[in-house]
Backbone of each chain as ProteinMPNN parsed JSONL, in Angstrom:
{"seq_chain_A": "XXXXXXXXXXXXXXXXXXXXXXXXXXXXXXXXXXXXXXXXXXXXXXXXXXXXXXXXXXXXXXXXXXXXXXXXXXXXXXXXXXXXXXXXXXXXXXXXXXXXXXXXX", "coords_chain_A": {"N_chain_A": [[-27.418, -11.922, 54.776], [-24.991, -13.948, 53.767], [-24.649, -17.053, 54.369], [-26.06, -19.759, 55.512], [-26.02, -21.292, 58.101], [-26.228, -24.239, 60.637], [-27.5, -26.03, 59.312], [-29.836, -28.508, 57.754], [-28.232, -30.194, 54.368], [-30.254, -31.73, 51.92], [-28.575, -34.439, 49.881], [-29.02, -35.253, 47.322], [-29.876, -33.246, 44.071], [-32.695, -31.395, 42.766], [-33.939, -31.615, 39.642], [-35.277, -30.12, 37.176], [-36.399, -29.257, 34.005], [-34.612, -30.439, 31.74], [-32.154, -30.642, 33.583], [-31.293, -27.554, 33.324], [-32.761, -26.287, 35.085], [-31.697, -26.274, 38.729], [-31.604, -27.395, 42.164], [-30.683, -27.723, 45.275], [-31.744, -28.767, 48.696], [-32.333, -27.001, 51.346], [-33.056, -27.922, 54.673], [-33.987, -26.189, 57.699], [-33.918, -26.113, 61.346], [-35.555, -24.699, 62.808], [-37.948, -25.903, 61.609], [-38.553, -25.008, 58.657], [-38.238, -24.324, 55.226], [-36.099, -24.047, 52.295], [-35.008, -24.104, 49.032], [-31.754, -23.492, 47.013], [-30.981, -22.222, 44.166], [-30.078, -22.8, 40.718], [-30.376, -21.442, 37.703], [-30.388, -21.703, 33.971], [-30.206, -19.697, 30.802], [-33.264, -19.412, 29.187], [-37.113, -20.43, 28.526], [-39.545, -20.306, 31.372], [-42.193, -22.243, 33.318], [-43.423, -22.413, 36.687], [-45.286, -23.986, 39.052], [-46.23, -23.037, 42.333], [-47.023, -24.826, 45.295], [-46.793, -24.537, 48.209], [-46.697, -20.823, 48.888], [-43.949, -18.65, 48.194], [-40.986, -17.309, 48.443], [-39.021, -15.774, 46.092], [-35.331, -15.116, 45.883], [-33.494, -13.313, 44.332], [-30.454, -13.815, 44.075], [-27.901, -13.147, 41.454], [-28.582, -12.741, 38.267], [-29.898, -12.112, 35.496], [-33.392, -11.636, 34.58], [-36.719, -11.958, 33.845], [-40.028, -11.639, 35.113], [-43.174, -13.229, 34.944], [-45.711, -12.788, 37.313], [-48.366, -14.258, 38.563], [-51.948, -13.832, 37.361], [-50.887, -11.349, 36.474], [-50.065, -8.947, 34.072], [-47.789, -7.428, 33.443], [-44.875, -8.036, 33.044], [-42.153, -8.296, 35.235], [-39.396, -7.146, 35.107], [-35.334, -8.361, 36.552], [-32.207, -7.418, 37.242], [-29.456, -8.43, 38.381], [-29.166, -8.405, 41.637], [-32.387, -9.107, 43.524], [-36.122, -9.486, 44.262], [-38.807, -11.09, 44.611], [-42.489, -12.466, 45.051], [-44.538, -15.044, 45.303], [-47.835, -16.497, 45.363], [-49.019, -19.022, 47.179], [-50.142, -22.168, 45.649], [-50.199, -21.201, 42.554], [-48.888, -20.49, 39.073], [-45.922, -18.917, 37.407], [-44.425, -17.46, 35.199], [-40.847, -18.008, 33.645], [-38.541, -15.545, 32.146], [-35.184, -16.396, 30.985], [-32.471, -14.526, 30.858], [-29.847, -14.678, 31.455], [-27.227, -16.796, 33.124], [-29.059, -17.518, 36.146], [-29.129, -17.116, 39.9], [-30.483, -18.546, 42.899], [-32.466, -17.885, 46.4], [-35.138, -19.975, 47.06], [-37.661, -19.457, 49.623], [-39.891, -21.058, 51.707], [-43.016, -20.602, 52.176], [-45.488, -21.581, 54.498], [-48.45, -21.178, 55.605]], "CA_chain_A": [[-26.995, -13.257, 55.228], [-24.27, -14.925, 52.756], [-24.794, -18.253, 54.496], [-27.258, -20.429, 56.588], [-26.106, -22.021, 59.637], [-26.397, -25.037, 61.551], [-29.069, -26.822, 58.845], [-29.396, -30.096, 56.904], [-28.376, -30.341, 53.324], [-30.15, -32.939, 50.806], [-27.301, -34.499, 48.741], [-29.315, -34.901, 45.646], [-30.331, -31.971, 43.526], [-33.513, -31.46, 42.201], [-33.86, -30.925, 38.515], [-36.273, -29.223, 36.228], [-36.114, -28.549, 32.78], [-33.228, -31.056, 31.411], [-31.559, -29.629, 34.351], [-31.091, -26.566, 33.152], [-33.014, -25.626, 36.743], [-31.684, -27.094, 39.29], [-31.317, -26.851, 42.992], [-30.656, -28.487, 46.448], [-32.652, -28.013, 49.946], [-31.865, -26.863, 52.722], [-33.633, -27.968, 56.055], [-33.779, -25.344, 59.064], [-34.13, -26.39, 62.655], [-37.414, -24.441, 62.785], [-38.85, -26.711, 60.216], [-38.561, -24.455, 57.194], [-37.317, -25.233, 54.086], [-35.384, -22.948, 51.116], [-33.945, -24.581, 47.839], [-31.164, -22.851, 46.477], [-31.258, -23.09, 43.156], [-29.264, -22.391, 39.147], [-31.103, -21.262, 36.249], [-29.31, -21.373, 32.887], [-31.082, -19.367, 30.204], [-34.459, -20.259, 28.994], [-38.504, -19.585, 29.548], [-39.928, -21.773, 31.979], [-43.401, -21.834, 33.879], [-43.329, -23.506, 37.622], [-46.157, -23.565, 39.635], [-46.362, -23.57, 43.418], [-47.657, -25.149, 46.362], [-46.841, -23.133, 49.096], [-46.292, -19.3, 48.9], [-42.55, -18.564, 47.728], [-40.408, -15.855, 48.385], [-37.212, -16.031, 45.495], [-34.578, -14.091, 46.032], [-32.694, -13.587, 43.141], [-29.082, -13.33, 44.039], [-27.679, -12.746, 40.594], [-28.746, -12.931, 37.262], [-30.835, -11.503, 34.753], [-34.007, -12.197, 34.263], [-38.45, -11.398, 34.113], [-40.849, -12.645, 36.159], [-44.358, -12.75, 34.831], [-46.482, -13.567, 38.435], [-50.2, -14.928, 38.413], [-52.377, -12.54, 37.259], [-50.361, -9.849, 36.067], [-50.239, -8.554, 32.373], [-46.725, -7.003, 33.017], [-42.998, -8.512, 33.103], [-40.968, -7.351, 36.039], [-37.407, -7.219, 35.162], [-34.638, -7.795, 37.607], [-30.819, -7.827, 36.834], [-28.705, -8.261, 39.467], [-30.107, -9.037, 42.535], [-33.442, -8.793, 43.405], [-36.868, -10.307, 45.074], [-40.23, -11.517, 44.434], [-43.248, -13.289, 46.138], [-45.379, -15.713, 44.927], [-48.554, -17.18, 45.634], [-49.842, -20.459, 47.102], [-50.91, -23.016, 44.71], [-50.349, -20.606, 41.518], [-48.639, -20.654, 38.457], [-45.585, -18.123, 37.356], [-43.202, -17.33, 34.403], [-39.815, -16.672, 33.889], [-37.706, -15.632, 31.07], [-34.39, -16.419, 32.225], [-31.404, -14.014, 29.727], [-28.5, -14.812, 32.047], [-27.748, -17.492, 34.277], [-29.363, -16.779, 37.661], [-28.549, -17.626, 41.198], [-31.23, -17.927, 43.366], [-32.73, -18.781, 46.745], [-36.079, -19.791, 47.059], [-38.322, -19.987, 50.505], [-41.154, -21.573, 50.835], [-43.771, -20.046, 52.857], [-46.25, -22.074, 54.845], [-49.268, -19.984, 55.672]], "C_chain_A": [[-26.396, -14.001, 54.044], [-24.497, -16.264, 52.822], [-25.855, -18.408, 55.381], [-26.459, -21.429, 57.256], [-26.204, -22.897, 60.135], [-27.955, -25.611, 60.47], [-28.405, -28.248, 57.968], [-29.129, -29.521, 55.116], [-29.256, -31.75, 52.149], [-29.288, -32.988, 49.677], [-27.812, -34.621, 47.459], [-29.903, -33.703, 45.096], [-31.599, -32.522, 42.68], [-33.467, -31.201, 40.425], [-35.079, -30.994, 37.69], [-35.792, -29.378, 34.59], [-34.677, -29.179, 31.661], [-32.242, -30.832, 32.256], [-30.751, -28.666, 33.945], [-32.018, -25.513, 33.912], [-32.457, -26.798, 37.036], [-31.444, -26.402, 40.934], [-31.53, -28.142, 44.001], [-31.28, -27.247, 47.427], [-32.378, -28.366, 50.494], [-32.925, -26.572, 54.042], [-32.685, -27.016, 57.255], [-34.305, -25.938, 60.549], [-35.148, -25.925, 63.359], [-38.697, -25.141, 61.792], [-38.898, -26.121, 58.736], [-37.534, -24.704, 56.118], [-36.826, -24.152, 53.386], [-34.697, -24.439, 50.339], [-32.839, -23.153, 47.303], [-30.688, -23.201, 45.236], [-30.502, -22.364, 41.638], [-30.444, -22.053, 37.852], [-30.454, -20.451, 35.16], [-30.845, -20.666, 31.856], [-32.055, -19.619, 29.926], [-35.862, -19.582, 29.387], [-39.025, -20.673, 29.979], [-41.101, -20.85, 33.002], [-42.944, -23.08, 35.052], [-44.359, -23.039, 38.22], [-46.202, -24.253, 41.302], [-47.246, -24.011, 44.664], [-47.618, -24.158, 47.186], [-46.561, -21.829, 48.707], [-44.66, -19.249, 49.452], [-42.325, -17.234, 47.428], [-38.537, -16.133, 47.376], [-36.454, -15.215, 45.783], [-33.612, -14.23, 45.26], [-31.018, -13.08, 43.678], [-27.597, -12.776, 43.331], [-28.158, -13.169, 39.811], [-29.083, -11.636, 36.594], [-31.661, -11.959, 34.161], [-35.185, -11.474, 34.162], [-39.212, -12.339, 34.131], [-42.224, -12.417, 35.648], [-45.581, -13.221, 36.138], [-47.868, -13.739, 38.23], [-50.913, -13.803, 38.812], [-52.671, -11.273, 36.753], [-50.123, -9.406, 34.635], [-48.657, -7.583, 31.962], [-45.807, -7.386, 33.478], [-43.017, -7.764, 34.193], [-39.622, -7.87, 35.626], [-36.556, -7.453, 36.225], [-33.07, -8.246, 37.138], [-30.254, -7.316, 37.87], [-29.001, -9.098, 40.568], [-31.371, -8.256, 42.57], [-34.905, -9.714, 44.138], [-38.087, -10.743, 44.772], [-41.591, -12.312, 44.88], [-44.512, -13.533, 44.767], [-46.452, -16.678, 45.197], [-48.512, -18.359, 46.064], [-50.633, -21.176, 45.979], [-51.158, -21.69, 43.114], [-49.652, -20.84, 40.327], [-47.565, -18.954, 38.555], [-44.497, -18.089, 36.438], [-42.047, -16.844, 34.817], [-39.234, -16.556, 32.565], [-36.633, -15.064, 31.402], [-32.874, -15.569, 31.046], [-29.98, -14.706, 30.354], [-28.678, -15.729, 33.287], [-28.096, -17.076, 36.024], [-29.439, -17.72, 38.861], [-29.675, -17.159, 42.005], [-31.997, -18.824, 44.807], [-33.993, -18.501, 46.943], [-36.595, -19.976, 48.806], [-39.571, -19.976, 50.344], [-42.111, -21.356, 52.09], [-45.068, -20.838, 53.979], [-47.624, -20.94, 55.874], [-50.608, -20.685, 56.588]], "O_chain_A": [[-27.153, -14.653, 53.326], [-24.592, -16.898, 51.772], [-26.474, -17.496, 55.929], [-26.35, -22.516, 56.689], [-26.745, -22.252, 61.033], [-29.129, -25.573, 60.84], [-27.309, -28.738, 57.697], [-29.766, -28.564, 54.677], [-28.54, -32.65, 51.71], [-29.136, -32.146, 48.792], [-27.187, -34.172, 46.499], [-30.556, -33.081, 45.934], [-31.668, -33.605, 42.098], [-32.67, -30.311, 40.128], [-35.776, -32.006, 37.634], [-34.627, -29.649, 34.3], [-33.95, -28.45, 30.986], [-31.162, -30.793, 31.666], [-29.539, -28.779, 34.127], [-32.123, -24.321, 33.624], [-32.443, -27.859, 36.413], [-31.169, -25.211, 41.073], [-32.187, -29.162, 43.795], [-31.389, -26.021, 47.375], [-32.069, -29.541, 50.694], [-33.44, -25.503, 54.37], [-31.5, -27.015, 57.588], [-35.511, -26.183, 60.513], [-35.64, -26.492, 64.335], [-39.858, -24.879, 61.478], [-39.27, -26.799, 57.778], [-36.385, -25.144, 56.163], [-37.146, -23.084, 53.908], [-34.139, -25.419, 50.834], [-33.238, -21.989, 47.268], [-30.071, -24.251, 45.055], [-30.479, -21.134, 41.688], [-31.227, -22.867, 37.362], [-30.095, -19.274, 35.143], [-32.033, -20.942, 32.024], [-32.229, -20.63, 30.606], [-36.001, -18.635, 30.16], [-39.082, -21.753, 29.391], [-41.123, -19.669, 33.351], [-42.415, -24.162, 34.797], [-44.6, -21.836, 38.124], [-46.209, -25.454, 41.572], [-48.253, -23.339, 44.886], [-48.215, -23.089, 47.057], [-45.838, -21.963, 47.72], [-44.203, -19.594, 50.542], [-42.874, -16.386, 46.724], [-37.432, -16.484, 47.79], [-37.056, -14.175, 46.051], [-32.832, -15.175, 45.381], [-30.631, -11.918, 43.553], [-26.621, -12.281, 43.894], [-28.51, -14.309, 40.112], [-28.748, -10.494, 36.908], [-31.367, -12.688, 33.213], [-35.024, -10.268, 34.346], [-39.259, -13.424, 33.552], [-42.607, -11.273, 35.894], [-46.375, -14.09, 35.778], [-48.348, -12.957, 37.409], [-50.84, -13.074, 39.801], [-53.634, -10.524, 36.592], [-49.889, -10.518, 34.16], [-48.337, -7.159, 30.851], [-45.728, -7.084, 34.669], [-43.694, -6.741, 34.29], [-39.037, -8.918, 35.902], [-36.878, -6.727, 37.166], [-32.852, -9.381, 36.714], [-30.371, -6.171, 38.304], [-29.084, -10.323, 40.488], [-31.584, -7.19, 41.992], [-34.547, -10.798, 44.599], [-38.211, -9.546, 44.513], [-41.041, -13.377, 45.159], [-45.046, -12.85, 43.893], [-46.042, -17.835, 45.287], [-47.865, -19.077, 45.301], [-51.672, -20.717, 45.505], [-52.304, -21.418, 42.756], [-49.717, -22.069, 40.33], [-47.913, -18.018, 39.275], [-43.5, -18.705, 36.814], [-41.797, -15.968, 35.645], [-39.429, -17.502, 31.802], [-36.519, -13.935, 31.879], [-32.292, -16.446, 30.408], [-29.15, -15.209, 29.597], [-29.57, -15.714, 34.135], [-27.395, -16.454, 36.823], [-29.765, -18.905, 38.784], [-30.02, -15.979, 42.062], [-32.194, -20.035, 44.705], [-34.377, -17.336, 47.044], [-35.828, -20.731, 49.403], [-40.291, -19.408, 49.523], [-41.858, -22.065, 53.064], [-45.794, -19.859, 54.154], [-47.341, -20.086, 56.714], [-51.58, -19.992, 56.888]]}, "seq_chain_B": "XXXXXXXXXXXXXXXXXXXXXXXXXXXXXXXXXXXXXXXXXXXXXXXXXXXXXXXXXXXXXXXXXXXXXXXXXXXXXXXXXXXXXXXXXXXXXXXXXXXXXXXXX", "coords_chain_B": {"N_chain_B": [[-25.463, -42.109, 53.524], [-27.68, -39.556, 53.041], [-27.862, -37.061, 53.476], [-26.555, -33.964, 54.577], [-25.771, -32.927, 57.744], [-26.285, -30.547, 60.277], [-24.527, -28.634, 59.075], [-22.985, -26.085, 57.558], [-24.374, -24.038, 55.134], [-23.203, -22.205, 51.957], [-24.425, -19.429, 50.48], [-24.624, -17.839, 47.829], [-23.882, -19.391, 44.908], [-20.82, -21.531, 43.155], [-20.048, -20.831, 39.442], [-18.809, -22.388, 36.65], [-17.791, -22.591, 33.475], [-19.523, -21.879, 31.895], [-21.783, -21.604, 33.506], [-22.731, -24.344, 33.085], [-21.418, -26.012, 34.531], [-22.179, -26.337, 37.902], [-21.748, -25.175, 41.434], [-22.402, -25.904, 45.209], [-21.605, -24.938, 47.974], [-20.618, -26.087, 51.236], [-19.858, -26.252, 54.234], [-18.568, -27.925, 57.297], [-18.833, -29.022, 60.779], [-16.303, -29.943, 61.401], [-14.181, -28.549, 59.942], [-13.922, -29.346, 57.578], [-14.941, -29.138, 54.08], [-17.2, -29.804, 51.66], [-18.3, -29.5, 48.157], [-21.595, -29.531, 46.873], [-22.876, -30.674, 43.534], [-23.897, -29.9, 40.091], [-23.074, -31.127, 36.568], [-24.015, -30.339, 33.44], [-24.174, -31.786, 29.92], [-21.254, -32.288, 28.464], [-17.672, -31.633, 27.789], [-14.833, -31.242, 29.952], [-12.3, -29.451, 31.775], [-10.457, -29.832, 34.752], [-9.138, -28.617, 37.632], [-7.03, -29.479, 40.349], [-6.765, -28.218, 43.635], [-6.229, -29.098, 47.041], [-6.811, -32.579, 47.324], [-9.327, -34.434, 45.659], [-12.369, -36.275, 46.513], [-14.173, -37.624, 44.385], [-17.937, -37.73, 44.491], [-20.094, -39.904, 42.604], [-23.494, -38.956, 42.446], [-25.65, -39.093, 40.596], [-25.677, -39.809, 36.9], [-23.795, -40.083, 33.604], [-20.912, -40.638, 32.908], [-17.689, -40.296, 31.825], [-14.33, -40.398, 32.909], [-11.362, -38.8, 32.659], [-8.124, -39.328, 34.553], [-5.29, -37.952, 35.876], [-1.886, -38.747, 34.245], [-3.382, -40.869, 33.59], [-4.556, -43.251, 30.862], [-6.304, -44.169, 29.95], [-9.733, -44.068, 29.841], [-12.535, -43.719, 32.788], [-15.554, -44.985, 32.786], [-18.705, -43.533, 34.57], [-22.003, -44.924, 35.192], [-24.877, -43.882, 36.363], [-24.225, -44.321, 39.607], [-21.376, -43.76, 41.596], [-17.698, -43.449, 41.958], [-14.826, -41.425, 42.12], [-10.628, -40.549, 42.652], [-8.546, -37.59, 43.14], [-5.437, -36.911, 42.708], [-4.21, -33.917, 44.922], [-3.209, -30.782, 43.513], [-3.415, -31.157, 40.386], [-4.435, -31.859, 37.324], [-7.679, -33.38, 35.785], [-9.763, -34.897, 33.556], [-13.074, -34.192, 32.136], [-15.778, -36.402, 30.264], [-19.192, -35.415, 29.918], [-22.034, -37.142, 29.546], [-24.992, -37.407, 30.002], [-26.773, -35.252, 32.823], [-25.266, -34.953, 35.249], [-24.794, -35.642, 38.979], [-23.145, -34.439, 41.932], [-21.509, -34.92, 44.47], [-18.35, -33.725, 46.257], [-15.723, -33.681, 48.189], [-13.038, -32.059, 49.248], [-10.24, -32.799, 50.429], [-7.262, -32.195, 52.718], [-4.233, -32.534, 53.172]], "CA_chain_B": [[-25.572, -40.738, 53.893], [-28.237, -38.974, 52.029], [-28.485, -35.56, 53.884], [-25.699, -33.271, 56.02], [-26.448, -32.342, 58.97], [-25.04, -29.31, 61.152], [-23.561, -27.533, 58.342], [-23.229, -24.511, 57.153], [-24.19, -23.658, 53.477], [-22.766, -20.473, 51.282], [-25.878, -19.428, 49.736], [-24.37, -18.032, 46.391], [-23.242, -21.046, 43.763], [-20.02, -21.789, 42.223], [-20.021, -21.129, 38.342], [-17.762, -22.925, 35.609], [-17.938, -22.932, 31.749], [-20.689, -20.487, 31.207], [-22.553, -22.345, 34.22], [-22.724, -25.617, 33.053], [-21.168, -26.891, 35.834], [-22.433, -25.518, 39.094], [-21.857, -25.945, 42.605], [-22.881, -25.174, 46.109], [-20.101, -24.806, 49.166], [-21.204, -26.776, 52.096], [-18.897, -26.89, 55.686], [-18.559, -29.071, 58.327], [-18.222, -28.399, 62.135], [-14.835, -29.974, 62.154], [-13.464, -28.095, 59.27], [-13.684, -30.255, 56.483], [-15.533, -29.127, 52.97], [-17.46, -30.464, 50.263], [-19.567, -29.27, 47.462], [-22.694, -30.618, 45.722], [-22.702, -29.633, 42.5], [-24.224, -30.192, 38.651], [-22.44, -30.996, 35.466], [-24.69, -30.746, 32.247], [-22.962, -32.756, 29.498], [-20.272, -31.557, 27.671], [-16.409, -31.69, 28.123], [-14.838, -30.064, 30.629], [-11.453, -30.164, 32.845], [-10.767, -29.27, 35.708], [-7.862, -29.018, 38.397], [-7.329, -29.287, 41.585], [-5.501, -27.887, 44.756], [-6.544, -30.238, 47.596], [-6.959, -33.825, 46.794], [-10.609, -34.443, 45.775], [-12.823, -37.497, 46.163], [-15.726, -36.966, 44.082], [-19.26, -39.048, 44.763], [-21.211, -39.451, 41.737], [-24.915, -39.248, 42.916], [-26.307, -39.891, 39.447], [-25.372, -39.369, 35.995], [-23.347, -41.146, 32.774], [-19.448, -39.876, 32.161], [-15.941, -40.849, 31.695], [-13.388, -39.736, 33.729], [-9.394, -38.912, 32.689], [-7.78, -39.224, 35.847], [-4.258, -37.723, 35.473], [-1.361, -39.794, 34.53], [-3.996, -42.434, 33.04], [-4.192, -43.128, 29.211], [-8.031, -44.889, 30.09], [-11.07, -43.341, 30.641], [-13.043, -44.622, 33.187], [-17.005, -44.752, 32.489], [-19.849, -44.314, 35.338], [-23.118, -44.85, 34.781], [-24.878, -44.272, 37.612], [-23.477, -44.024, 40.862], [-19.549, -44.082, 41.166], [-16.738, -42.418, 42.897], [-13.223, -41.567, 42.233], [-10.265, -39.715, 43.367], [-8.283, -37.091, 42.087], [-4.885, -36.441, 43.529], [-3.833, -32.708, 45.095], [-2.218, -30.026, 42.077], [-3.329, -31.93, 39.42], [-5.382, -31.973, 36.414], [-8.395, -34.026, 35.27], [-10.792, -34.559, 32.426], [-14.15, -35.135, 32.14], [-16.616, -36.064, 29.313], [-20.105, -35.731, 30.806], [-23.379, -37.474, 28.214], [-26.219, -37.087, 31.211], [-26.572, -34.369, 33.804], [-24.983, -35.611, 36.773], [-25.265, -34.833, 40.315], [-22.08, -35.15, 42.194], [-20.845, -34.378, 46.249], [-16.883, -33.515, 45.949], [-14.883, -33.656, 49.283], [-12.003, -31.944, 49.757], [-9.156, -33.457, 51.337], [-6.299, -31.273, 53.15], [-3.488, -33.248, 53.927]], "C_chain_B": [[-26.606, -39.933, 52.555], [-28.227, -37.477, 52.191], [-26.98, -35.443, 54.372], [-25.969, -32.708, 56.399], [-25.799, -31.623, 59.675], [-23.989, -28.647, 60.252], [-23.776, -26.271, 58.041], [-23.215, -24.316, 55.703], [-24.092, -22.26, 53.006], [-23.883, -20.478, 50.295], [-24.961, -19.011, 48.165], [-23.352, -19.324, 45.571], [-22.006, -20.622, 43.249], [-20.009, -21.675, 40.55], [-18.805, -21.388, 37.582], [-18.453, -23.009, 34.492], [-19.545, -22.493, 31.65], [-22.111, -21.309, 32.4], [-23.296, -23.93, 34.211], [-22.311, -26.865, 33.843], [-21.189, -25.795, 37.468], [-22.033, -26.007, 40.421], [-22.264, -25.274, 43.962], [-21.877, -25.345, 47.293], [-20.853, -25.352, 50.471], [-19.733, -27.089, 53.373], [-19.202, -27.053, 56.471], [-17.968, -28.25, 59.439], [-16.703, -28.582, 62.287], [-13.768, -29.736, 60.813], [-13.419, -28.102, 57.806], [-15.124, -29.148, 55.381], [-15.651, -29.703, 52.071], [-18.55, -29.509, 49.232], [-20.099, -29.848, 46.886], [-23.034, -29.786, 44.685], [-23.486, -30.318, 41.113], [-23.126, -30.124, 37.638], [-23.709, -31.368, 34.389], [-23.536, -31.707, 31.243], [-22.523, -31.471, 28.468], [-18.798, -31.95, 28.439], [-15.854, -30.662, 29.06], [-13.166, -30.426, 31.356], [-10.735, -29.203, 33.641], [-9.11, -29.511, 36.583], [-8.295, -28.96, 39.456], [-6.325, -28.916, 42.73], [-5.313, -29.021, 45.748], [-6.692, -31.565, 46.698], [-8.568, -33.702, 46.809], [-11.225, -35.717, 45.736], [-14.004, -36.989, 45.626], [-16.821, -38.141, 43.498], [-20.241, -39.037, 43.55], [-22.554, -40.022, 42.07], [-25.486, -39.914, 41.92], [-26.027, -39.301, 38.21], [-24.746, -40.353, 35.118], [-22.247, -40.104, 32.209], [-18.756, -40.382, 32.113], [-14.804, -39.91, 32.212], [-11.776, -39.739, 33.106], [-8.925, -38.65, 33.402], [-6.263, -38.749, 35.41], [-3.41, -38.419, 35.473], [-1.821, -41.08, 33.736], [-3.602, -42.181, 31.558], [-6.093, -43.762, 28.581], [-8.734, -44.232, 30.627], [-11.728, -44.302, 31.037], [-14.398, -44.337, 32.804], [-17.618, -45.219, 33.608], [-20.721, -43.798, 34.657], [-24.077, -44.59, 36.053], [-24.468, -43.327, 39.092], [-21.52, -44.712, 40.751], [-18.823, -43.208, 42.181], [-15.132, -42.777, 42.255], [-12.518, -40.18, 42.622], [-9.081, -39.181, 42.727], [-6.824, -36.308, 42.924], [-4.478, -34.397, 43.821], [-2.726, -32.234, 43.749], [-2.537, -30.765, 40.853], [-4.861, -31.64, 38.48], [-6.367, -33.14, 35.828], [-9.308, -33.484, 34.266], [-11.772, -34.998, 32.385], [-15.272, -35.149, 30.679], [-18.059, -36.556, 30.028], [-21.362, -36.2, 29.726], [-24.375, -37.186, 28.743], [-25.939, -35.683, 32.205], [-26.254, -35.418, 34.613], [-24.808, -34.455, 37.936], [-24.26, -35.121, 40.993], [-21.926, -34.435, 43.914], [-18.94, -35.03, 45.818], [-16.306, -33.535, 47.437], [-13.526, -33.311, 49.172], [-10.979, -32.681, 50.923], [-7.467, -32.99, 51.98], [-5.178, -32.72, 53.744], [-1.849, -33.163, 54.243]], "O_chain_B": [[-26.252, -39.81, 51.382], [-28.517, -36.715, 51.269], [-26.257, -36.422, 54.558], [-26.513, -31.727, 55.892], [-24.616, -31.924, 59.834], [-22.884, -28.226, 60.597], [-24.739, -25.556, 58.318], [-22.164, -24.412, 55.069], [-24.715, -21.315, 53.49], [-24.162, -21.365, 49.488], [-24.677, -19.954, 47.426], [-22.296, -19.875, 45.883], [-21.92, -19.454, 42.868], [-19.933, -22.842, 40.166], [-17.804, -20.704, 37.794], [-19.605, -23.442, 34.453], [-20.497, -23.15, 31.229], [-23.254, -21.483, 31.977], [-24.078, -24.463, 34.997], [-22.625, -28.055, 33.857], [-20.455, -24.895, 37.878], [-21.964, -27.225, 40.582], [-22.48, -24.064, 43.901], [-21.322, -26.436, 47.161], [-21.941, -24.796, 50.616], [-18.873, -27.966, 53.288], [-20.228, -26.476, 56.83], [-17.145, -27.335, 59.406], [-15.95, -27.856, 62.937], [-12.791, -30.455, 60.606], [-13.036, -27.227, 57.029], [-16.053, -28.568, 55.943], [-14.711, -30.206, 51.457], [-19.512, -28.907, 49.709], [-19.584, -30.753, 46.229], [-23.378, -28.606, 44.735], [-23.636, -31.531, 41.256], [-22.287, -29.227, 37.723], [-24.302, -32.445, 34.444], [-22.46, -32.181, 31.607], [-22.999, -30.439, 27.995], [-18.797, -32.5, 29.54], [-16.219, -29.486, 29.065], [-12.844, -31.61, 31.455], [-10.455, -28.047, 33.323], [-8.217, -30.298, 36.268], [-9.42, -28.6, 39.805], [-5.161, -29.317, 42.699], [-4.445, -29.866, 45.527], [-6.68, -31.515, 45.468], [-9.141, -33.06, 47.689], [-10.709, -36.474, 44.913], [-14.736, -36.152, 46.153], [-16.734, -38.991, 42.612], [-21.142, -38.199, 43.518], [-22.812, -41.225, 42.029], [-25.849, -41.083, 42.051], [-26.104, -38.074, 38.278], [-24.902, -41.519, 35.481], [-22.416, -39.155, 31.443], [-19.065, -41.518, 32.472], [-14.57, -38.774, 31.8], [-11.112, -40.774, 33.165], [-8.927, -37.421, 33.469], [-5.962, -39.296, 34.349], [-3.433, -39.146, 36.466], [-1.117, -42.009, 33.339], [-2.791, -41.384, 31.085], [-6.721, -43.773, 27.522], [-8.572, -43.763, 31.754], [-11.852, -45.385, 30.466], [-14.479, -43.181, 32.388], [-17.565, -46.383, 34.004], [-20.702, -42.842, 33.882], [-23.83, -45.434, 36.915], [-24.46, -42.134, 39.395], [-20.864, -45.579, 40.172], [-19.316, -42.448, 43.015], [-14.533, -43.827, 42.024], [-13.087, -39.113, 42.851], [-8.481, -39.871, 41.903], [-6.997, -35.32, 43.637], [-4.516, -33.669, 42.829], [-1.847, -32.893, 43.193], [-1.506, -30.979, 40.215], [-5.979, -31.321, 38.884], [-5.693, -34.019, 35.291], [-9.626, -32.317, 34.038], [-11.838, -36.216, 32.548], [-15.554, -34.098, 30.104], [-18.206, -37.656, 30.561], [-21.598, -35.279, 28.944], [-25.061, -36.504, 27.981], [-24.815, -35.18, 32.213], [-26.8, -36.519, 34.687], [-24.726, -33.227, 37.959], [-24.085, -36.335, 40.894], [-22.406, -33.337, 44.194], [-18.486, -36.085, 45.374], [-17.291, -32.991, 47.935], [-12.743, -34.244, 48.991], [-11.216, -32.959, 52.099], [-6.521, -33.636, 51.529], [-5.452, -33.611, 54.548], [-1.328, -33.966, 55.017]]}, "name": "protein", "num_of_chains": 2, "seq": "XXXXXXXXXXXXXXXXXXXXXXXXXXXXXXXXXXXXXXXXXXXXXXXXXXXXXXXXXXXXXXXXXXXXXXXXXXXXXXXXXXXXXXXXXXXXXXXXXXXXXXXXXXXXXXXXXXXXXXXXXXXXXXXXXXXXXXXXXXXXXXXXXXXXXXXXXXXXXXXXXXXXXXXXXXXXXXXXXXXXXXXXXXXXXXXXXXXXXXXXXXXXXXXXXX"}
């Protein structure tokens, strides 16, 4: 799926990190949400509320998830899932393109 | 207008100048496009095919509109417009957050 459909945009963008994250969200007509979101180089820790599925659409980057004692790599595209209410690194080499959803459980 | 509603968004982003200025592609049922986009600061310039009006959500820059010899300065919120084929300049000091509208005419 290149695009999403028939949803709302919010016109302001969120930003993180000096915005060097940043991203706008996109409301679905089933109630669910996704940000789609920029990340310029950098290591950054975010921690989430709901359970988040990223989907890395390009970059290059490693994901350290809550828990875990080893990096995953992903260059290119790529996917990852993340806890409710957790904590999760990234160390970001190349800027990455990415969308997030946000899981309600 | 804070949101759009009934559009269709292109999930992968726009990149310029090593991603420093990003954007996201956003269309309208009755044809029309805009994107919402980031500029970190730095200099940058830009052209254009269509005519563009572009909304500054929030941020602090100066605009060289083509033709001028004055830069304009927002701080803020702002808007200006940038005729079709033509070149502009921008010096950006803040991240800003901007919605661009294309204009076919």
């Amino acid at each position: 799926m290149s695009q999403y459909e028939n949803v709302t945009v919010i016109k302001k963008a969120n930003l993180y990190f000096d915005g060097k994250v940043s991203s706008r969200t996109v409301l679905f007509a089933d109630g669910t949400k996704k940000t789609l979101g920029i990340m310029l180089p950098g290591e950054y820790e975010f921690g989430t509320d709901a359970k988040e599925i990223m989907e890395i659409l390009a970059g290059d980057l490693k994901v350290l998830l809550p828990g875990e004692s080893e990096w995953i790599s992903i260059s290119g595209e790529g996917e990852f899932t993340v806890p409710a209410n957790s904590k999760f690194k990234l160390q970001v080499a190349s800027i990455t393109d990415y969308a997030c959803s946000y899981i309600q459980e």
